[in-house]
C-alpha positions as CSV (number, residue, x, y, z in Angstrom):
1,X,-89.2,162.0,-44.6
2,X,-90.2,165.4,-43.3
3,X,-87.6,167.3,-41.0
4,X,-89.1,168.8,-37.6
5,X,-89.7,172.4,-37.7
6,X,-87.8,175.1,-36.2
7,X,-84.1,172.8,-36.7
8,X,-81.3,173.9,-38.2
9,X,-80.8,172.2,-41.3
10,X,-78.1,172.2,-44.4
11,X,-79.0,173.3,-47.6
12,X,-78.1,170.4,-50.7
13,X,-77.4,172.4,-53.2
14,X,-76.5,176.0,-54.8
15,X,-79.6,178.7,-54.8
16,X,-76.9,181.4,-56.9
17,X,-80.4,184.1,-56.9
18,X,-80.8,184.1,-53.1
19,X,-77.2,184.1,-52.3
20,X,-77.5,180.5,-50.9
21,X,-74.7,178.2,-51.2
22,X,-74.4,174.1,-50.6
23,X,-73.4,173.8,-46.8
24,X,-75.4,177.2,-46.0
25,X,-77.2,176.3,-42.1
26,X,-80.7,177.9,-41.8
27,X,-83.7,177.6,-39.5
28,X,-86.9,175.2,-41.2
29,X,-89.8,177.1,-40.2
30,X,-92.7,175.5,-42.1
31,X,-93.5,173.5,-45.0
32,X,-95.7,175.1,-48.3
33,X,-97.0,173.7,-51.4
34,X,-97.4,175.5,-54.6
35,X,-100.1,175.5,-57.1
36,X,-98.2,172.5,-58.8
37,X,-98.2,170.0,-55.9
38,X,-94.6,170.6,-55.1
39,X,-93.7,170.9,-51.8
40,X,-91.7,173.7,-50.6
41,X,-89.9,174.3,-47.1
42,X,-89.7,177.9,-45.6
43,X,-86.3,179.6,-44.2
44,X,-84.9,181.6,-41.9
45,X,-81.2,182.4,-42.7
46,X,-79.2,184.0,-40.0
47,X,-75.1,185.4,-39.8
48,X,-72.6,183.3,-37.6
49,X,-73.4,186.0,-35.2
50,X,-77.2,185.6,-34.8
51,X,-78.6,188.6,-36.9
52,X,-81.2,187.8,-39.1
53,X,-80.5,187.8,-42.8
54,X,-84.3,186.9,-44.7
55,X,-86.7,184.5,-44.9
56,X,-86.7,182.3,-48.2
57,X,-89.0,179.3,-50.0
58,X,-86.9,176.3,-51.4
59,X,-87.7,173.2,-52.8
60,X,-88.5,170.6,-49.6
61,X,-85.9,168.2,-51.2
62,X,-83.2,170.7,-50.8
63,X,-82.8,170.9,-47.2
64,X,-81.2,167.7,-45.3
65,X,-80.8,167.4,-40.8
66,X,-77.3,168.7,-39.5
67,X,-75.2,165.5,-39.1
68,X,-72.3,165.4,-36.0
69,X,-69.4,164.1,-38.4
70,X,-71.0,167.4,-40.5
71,X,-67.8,170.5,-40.6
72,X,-68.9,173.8,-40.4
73,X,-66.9,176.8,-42.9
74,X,-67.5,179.9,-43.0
75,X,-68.1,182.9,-46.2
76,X,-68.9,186.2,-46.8
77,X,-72.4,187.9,-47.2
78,X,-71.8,189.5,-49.8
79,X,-75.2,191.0,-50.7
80,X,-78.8,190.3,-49.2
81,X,-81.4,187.8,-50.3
82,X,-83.5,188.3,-52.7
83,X,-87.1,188.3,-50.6
């Protein structure tokens, strides 16, 4: 199932070379699809306080909707995306 653009979604699991982390909120902006035939989702990641961080391509199966029992936490950026 495809999530509607331009939602914040979650991110599923660790991206350790973009600084991404499980739990990580971030803006779907379109979907892509690679030479392969896998589809990919494109991201906008943003700081608690609104200022944009980078843009970033993931796997489409690693992004899942915000749920209401979801908790939010919060960590440091410690360095910038890799873009």
């Amino acid at each position: 199932m495809k999530l509607d653009l331009f939602q914040e979604v979650v991110i599923n699991r660790d991206f350790p070379a973009d600084n991404l982390a499980k739990g990580d909120i971030a803006i779907l902006n379109d979907y892509v699809t690679d030479r392969s035939g896998q589809e990919g989702c494109v991201l906008e990641i943003y700081t608690v306080a609104g200022d944009f961080v980078g843009v970033v391509t993931l796997p489409a199966d690693s992004i899942e909707p915000l749920q209401a029992s979801d908790r939010l936490s919060v960590r440091k950026l410690n360095k910038c995306l890799r873009l």
